[in-house]
PDB file of N, H, CA, C and O in Angstrom:
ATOM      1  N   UNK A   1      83.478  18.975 103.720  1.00  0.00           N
ATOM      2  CA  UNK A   1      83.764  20.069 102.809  1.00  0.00           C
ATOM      3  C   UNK A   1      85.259  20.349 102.816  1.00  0.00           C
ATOM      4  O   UNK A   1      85.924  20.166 103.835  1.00  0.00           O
ATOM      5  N   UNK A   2      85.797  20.801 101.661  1.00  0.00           N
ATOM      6  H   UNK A   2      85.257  20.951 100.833  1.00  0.00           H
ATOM      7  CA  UNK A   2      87.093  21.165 101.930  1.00  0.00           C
ATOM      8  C   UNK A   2      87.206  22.337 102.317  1.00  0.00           C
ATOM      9  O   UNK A   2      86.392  23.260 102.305  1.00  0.00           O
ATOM     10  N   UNK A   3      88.297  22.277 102.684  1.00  0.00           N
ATOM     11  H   UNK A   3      88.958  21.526 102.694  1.00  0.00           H
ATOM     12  CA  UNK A   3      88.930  23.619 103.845  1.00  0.00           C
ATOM     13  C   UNK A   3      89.355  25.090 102.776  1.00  0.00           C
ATOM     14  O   UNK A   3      89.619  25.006 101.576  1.00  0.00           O
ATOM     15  N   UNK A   4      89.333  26.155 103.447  1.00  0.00           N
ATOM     16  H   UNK A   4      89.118  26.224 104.422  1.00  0.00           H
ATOM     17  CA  UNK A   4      90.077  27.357 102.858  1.00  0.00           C
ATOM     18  C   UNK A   4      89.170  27.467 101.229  1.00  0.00           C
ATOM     19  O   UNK A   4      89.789  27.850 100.236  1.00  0.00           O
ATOM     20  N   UNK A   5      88.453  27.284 101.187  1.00  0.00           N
ATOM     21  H   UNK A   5      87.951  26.973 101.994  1.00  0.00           H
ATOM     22  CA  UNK A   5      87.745  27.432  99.970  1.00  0.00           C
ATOM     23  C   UNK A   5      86.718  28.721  99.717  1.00  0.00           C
ATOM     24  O   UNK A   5      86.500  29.371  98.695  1.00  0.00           O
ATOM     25  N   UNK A   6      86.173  28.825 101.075  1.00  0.00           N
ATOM     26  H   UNK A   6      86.350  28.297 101.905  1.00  0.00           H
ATOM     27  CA  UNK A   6      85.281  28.959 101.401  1.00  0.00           C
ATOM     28  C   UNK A   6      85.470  30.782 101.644  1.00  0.00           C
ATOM     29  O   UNK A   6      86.648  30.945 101.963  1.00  0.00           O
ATOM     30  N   UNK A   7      84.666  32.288 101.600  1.00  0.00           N
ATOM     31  H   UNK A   7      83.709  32.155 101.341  1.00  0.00           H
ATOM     32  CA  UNK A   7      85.324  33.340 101.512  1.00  0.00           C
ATOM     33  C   UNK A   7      84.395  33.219 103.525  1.00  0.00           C
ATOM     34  O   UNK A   7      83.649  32.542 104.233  1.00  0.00           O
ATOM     35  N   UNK A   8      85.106  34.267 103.480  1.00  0.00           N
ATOM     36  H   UNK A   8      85.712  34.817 102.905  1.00  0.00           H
ATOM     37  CA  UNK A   8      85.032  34.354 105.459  1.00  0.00           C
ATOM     38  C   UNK A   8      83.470  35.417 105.390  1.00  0.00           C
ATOM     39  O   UNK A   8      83.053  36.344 104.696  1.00  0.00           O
ATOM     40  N   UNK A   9      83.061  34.717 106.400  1.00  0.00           N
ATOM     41  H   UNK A   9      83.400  33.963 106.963  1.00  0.00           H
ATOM     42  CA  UNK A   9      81.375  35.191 106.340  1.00  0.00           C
ATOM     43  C   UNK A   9      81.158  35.142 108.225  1.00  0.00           C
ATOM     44  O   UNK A   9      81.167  34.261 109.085  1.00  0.00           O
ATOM     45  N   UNK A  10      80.945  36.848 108.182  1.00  0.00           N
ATOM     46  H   UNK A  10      80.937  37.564 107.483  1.00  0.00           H
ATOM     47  CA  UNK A  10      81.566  37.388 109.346  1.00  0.00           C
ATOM     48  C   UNK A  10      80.083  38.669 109.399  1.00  0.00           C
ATOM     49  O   UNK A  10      79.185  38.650 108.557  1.00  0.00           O
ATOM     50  N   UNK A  11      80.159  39.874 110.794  1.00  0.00           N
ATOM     51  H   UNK A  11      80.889  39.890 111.478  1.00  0.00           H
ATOM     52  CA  UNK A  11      79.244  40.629 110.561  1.00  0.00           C
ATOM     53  C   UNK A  11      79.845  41.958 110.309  1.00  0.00           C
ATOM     54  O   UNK A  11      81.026  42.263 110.475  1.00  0.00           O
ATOM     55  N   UNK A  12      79.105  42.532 109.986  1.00  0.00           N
ATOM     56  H   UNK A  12      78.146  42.283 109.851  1.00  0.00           H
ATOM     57  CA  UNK A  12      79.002  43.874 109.181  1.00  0.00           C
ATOM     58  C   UNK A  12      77.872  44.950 109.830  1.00  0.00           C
ATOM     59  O   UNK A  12      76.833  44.579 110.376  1.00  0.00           O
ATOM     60  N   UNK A  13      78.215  46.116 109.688  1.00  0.00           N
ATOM     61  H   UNK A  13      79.059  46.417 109.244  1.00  0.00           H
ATOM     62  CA  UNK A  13      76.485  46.740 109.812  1.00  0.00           C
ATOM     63  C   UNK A  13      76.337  47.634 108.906  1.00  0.00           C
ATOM     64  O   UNK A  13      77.165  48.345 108.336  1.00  0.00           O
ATOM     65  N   UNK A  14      74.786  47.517 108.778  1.00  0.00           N
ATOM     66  H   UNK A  14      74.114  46.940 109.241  1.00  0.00           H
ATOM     67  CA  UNK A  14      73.846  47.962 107.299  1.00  0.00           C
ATOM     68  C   UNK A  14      73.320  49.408 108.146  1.00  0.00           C
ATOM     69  O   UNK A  14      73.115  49.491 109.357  1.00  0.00           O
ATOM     70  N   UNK A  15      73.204  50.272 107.329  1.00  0.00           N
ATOM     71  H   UNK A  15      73.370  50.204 106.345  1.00  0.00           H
ATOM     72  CA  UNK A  15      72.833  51.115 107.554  1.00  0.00           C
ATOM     73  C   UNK A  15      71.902  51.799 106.544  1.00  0.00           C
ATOM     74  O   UNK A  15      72.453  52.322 105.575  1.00  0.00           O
ATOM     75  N   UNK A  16      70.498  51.871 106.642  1.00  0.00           N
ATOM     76  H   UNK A  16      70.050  51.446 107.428  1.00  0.00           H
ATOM     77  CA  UNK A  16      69.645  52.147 105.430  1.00  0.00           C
ATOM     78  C   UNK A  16      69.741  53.621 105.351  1.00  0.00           C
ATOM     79  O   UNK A  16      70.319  54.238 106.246  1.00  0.00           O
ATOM     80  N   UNK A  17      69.164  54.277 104.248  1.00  0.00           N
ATOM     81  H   UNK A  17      68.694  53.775 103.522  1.00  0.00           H
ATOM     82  CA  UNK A  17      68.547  55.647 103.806  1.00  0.00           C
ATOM     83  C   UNK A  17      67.861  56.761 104.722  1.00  0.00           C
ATOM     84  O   UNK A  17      67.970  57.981 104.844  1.00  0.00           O
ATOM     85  N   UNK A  18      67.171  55.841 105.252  1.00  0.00           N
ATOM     86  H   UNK A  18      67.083  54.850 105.153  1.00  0.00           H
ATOM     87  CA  UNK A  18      66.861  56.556 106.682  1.00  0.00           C
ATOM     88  C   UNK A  18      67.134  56.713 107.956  1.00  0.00           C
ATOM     89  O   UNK A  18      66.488  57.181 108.894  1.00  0.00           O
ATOM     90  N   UNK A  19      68.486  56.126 107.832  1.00  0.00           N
ATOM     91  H   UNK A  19      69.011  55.746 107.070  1.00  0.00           H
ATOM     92  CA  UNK A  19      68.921  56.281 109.081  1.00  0.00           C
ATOM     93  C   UNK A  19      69.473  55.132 110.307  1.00  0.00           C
ATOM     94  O   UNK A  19      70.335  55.062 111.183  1.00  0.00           O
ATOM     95  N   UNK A  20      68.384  54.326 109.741  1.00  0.00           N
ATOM     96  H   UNK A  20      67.683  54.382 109.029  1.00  0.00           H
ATOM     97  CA  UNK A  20      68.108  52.908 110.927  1.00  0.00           C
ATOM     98  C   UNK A  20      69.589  52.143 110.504  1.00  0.00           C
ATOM     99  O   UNK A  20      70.108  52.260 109.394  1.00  0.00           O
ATOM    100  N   UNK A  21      70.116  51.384 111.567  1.00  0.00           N
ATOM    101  H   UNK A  21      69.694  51.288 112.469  1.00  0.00           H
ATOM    102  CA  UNK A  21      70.698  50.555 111.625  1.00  0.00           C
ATOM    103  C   UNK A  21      70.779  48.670 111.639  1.00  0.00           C
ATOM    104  O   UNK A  21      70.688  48.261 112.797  1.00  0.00           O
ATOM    105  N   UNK A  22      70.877  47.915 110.947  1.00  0.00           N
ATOM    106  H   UNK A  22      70.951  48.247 110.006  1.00  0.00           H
ATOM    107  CA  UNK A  22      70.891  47.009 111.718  1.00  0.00           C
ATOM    108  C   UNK A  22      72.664  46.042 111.208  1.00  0.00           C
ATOM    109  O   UNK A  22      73.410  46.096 110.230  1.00  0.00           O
ATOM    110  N   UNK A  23      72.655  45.324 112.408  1.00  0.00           N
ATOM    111  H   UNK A  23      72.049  45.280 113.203  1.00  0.00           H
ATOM    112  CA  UNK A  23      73.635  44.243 112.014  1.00  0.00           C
ATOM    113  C   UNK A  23      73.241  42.565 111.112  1.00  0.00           C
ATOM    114  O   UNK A  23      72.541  41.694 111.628  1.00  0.00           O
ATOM    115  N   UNK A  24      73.685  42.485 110.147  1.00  0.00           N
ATOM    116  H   UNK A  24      74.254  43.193 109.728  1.00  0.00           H
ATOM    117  CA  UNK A  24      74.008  41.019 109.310  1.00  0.00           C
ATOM    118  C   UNK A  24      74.867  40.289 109.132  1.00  0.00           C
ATOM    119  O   UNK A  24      75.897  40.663 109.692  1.00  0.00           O
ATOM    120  N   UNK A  25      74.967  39.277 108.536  1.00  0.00           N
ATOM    121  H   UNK A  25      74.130  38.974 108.081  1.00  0.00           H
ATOM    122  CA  UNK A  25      76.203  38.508 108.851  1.00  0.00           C
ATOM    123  C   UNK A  25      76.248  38.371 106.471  1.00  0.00           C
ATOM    124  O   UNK A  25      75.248  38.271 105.760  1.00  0.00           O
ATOM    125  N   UNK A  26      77.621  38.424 106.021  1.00  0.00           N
ATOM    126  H   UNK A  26      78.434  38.505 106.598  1.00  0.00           H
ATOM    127  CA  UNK A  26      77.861  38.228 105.031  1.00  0.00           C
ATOM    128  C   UNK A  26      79.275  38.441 104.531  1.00  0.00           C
ATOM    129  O   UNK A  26      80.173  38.925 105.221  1.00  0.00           O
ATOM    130  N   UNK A  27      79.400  38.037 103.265  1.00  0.00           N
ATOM    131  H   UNK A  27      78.671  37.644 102.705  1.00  0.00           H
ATOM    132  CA  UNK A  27      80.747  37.970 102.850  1.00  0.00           C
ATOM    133  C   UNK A  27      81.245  39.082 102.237  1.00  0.00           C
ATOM    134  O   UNK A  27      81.964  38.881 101.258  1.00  0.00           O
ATOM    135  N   UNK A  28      80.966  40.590 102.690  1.00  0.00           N
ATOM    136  H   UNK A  28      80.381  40.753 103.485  1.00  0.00           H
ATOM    137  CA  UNK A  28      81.318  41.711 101.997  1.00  0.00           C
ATOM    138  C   UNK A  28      82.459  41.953 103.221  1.00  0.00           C
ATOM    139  O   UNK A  28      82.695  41.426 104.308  1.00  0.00           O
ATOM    140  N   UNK A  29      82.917  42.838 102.576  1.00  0.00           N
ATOM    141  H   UNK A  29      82.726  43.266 101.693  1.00  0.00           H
ATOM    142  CA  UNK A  29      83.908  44.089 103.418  1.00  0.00           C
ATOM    143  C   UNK A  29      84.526  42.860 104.680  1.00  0.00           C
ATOM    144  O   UNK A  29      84.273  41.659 104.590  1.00  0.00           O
ATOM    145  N   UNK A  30      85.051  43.249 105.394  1.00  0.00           N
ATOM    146  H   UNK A  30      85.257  44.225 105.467  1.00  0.00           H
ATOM    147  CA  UNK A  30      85.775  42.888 106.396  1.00  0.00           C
ATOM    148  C   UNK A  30      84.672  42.849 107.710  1.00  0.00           C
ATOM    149  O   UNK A  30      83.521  43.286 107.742  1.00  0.00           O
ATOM    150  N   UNK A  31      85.474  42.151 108.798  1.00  0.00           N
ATOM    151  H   UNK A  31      86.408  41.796 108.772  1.00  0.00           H
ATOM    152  CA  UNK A  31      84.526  41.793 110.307  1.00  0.00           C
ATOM    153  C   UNK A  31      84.117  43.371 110.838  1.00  0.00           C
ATOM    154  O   UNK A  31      84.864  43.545 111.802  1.00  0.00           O
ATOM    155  N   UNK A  32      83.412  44.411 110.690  1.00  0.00           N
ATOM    156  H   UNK A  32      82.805  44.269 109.907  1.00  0.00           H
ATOM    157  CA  UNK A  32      82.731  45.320 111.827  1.00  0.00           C
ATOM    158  C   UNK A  32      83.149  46.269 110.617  1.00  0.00           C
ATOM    159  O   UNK A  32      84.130  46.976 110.847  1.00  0.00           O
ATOM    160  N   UNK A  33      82.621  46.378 109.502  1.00  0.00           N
ATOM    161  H   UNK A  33      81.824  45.803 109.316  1.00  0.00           H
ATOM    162  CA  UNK A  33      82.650  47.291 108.559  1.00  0.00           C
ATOM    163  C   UNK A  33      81.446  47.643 108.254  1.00  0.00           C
ATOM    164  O   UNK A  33      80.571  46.791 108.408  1.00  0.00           O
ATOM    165  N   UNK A  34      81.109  48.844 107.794  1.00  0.00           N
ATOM    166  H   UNK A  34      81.820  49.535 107.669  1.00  0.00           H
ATOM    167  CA  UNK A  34      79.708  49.797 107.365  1.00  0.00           C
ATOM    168  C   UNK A  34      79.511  49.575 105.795  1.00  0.00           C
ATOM    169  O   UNK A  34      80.137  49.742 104.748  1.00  0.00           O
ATOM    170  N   UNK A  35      78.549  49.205 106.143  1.00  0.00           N
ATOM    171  H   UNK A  35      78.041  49.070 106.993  1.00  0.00           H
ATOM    172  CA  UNK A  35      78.029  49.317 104.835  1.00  0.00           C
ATOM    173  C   UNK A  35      76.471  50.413 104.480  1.00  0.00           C
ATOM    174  O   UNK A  35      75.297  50.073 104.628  1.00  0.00           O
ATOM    175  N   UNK A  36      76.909  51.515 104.077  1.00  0.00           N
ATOM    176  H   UNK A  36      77.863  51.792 103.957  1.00  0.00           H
ATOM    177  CA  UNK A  36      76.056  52.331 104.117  1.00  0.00           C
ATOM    178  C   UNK A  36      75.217  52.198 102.876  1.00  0.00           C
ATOM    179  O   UNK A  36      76.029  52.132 101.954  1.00  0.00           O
ATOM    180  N   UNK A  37      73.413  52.089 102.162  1.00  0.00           N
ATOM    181  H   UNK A  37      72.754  52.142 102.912  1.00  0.00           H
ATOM    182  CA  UNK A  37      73.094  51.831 101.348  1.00  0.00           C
ATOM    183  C   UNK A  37      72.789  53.110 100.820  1.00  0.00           C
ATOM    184  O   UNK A  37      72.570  54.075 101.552  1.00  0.00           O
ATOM    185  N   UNK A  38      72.760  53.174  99.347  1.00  0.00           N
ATOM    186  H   UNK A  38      72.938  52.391  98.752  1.00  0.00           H
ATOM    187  CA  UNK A  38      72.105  54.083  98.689  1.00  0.00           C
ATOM    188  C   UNK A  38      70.690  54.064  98.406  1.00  0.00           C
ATOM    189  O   UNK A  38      70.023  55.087  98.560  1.00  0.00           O
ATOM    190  N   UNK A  39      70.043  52.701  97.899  1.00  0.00           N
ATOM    191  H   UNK A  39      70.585  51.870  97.774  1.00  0.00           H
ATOM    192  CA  UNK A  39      68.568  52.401  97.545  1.00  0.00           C
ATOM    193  C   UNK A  39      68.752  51.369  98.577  1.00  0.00           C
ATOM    194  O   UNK A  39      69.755  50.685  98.780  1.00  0.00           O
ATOM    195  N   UNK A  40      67.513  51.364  99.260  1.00  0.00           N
ATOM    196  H   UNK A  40      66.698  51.920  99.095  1.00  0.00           H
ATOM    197  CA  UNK A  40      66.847  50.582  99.965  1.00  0.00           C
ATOM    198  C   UNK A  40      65.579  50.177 100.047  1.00  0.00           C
ATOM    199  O   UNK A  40      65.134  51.108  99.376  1.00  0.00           O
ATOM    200  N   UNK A  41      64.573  49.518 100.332  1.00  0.00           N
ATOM    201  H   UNK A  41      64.934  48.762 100.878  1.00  0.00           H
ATOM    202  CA  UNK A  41      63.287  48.629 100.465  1.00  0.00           C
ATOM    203  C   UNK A  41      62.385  50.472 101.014  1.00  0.00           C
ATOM    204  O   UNK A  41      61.232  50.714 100.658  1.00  0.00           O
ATOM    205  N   UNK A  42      63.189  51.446 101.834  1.00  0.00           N
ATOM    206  H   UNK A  42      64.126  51.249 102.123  1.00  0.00           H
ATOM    207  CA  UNK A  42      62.544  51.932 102.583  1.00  0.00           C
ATOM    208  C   UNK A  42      62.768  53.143 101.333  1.00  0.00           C
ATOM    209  O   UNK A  42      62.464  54.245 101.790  1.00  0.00           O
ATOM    210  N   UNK A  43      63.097  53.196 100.279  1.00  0.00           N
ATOM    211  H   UNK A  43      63.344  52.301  99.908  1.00  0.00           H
ATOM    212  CA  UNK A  43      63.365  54.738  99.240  1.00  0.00           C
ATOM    213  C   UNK A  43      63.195  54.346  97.815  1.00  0.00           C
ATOM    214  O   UNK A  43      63.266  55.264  96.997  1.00  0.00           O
ATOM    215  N   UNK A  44      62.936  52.876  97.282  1.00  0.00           N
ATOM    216  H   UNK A  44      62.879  52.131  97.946  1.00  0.00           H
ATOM    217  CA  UNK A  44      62.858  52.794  96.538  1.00  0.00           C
ATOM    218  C   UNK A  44      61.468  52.522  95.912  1.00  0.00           C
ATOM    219  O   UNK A  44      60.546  52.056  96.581  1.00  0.00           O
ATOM    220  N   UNK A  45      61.346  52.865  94.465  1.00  0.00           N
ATOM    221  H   UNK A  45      62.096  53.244  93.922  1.00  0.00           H
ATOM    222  CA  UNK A  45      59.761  52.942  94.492  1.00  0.00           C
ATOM    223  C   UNK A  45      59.134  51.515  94.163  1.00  0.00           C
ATOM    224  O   UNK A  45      57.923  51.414  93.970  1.00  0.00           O
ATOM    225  N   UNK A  46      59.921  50.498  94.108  1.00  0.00           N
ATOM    226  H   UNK A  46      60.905  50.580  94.265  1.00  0.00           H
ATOM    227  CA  UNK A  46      59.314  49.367  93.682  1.00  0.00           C
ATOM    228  C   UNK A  46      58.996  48.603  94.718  1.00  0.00           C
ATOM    229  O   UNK A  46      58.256  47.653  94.462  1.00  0.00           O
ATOM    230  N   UNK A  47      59.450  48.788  96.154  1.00  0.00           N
ATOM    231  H   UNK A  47      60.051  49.559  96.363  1.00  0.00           H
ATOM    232  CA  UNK A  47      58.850  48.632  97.528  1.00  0.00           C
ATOM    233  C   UNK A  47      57.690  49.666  97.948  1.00  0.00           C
ATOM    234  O   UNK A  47      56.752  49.367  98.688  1.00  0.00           O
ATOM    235  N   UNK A  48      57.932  51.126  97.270  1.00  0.00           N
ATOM    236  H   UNK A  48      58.694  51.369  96.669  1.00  0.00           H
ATOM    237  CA  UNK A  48      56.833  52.086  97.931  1.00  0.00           C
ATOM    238  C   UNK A  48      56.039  52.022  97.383  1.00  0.00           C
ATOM    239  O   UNK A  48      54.978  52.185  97.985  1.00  0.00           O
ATOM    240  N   UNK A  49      55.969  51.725  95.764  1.00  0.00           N
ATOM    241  H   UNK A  49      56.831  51.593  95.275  1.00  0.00           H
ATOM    242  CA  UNK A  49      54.667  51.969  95.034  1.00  0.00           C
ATOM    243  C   UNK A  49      55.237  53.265  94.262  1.00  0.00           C
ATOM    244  O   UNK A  49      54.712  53.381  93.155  1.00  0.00           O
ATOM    245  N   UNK A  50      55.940  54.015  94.490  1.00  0.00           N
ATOM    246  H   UNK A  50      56.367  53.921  95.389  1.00  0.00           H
ATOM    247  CA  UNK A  50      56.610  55.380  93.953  1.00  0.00           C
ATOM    248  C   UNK A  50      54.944  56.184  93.379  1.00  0.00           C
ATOM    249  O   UNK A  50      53.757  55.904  93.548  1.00  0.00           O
ATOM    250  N   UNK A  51      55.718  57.301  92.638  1.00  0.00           N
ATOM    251  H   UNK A  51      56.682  57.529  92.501  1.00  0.00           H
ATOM    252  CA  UNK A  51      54.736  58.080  91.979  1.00  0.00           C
ATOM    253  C   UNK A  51      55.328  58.281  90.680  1.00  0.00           C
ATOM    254  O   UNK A  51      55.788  59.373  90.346  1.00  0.00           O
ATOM    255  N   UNK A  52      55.335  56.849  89.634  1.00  0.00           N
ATOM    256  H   UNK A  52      54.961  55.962  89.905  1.00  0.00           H
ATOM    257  CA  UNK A  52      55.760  57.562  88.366  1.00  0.00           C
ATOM    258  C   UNK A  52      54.508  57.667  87.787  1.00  0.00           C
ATOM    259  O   UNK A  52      53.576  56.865  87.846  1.00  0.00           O
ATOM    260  N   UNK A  53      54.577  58.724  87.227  1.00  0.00           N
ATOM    261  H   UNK A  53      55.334  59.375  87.179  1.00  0.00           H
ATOM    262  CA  UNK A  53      53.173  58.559  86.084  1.00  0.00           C
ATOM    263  C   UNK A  53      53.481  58.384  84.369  1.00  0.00           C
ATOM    264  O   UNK A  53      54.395  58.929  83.749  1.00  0.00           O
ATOM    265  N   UNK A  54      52.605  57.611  83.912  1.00  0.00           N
ATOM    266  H   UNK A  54      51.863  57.168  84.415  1.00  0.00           H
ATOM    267  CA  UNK A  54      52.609  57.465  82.522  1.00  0.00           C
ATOM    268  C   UNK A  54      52.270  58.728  81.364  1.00  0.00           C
ATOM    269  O   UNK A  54      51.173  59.151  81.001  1.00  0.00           O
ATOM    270  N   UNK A  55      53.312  59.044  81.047  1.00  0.00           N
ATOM    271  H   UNK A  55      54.204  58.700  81.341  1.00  0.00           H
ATOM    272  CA  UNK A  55      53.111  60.274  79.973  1.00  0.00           C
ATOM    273  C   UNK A  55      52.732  59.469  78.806  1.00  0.00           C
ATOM    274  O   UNK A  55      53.614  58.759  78.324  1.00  0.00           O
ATOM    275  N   UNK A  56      51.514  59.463  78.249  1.00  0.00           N
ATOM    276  H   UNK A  56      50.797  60.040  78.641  1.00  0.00           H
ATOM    277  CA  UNK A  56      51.337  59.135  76.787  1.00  0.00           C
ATOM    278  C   UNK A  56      50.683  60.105  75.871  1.00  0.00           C
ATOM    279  O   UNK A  56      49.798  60.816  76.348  1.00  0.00           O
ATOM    280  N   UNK A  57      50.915  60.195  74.962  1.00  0.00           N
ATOM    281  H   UNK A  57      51.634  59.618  74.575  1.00  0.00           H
ATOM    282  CA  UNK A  57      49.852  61.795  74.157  1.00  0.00           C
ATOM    283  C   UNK A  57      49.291  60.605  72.934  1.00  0.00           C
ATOM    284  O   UNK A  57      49.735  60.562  71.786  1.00  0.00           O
ATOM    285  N   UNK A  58      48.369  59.809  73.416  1.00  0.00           N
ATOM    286  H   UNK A  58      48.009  59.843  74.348  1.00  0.00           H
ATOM    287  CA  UNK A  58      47.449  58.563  72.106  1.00  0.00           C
ATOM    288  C   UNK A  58      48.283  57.743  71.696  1.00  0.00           C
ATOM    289  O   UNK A  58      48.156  57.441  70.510  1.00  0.00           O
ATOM    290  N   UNK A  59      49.416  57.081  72.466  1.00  0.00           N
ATOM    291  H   UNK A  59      49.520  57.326  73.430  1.00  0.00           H
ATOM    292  CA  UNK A  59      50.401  56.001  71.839  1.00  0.00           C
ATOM    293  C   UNK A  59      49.886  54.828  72.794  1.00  0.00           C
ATOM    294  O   UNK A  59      48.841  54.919  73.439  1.00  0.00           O
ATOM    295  N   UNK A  60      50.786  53.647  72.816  1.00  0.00           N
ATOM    296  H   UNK A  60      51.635  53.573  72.292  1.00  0.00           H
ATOM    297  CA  UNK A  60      50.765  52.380  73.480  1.00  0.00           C
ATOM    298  C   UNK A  60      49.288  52.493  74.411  1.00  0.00           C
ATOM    299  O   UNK A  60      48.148  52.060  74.242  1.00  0.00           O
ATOM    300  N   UNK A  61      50.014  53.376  75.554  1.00  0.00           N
ATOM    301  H   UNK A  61      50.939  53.728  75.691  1.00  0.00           H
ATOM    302  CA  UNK A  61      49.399  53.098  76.704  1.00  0.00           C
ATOM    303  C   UNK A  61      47.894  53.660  76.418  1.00  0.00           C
ATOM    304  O   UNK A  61      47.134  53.048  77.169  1.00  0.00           O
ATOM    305  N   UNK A  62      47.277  54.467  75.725  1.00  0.00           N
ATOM    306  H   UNK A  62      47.894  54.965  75.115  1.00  0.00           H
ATOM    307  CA  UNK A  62      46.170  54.827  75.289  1.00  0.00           C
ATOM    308  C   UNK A  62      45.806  53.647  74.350  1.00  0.00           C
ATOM    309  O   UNK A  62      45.161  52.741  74.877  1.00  0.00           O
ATOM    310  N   UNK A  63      46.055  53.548  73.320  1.00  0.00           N
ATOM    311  H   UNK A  63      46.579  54.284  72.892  1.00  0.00           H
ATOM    312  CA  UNK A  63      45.514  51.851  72.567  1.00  0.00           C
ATOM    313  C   UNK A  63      45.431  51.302  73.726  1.00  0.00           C
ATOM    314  O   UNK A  63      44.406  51.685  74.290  1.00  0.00           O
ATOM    315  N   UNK A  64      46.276  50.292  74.595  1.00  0.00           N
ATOM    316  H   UNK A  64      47.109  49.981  74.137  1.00  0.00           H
ATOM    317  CA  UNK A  64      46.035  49.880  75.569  1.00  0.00           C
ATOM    318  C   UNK A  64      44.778  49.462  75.884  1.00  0.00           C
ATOM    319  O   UNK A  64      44.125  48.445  75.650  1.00  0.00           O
ATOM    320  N   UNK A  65      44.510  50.919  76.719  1.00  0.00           N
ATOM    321  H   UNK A  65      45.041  51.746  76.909  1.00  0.00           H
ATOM    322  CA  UNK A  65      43.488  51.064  77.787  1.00  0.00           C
ATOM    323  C   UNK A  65      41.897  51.035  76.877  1.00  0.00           C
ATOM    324  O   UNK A  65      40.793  50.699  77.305  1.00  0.00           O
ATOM    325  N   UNK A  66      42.189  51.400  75.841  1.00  0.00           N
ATOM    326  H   UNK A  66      43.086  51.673  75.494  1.00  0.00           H
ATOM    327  CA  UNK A  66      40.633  52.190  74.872  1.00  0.00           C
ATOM    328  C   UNK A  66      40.077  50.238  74.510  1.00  0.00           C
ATOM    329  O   UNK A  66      39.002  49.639  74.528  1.00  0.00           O
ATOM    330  N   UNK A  67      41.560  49.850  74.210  1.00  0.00           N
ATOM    331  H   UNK A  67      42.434  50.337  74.195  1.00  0.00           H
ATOM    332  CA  UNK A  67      40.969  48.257  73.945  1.00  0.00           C
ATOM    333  C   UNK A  67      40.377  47.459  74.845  1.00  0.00           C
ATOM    334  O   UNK A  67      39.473  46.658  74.606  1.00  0.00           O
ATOM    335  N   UNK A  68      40.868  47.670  75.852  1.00  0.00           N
ATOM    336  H   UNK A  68      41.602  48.321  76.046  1.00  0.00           H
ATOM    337  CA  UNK A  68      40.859  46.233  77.778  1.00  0.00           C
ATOM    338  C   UNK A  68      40.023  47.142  78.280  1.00  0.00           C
ATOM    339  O   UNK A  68      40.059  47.138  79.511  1.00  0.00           O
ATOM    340  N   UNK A  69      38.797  48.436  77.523  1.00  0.00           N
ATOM    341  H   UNK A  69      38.768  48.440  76.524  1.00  0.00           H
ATOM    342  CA  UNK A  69      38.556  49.268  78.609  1.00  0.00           C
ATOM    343  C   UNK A  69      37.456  48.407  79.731  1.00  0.00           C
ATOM    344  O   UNK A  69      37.540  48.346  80.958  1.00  0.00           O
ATOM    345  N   UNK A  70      36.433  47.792  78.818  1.00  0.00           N
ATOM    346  H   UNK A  70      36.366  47.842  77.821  1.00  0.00           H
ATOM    347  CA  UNK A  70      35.506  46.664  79.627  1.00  0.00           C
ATOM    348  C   UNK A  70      35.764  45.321  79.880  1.00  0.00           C
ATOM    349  O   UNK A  70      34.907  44.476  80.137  1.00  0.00           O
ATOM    350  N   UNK A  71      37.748  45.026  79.749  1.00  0.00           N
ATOM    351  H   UNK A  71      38.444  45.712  79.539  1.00  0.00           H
ATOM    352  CA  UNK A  71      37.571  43.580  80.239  1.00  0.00           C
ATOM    353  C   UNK A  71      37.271  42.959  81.138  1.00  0.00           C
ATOM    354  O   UNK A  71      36.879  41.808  80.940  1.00  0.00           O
ATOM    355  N   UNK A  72      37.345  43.516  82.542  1.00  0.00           N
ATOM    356  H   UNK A  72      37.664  44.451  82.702  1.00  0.00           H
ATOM    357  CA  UNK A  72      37.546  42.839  83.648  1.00  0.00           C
ATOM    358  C   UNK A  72      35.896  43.038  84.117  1.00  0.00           C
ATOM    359  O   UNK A  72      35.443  42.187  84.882  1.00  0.00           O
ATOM    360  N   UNK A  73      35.124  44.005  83.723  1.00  0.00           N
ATOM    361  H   UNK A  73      35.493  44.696  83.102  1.00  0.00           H
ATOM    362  CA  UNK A  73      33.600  44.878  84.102  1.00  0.00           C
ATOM    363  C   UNK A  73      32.846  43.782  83.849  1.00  0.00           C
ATOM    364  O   UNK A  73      32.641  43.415  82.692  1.00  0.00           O
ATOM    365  N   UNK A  74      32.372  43.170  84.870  1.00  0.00           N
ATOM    366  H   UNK A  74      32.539  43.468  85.809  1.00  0.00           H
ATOM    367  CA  UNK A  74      31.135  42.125  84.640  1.00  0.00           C
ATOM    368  C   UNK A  74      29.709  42.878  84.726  1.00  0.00           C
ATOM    369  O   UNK A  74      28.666  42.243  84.576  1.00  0.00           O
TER     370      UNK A  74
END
């Protein structure tokens, strides 16, 4: 491989939403720098499952459902 090409890939520590710490190794920030997250695996809802709910008043999501209501019902 050629030389000096390459960006310096060194460790860092992560610090999630809740608190926890851990150390990684990557090419951000400088050698023993924080990287504090805003969204993480542990706050975000597409890891938790979240609680959005579907507001519909008889649009999409009502057609939807009224159509597929017995598809899967053997």
């Amino acid at each position: 491989m050629k030389s000096n090409i390459h960006p310096d890939y060194h460790f860092v520590k992560v610090v999630m939403t809740d608190g926890t710490e851990y150390t990684t190794r990557t090419t951000w920030g400088k050698e023993g720098d924080t990287l504090a997250l805003d969204i993480d695996s542990t706050s975000h809802p597409a890891w938790t499952g979240g609680s959005q709910q579907l507001l519909d008043r008889g649009g999409r999501v009502s057609k939807f459902q009224k159509k597929f209501a017995g598809f899967l019902k053997a």
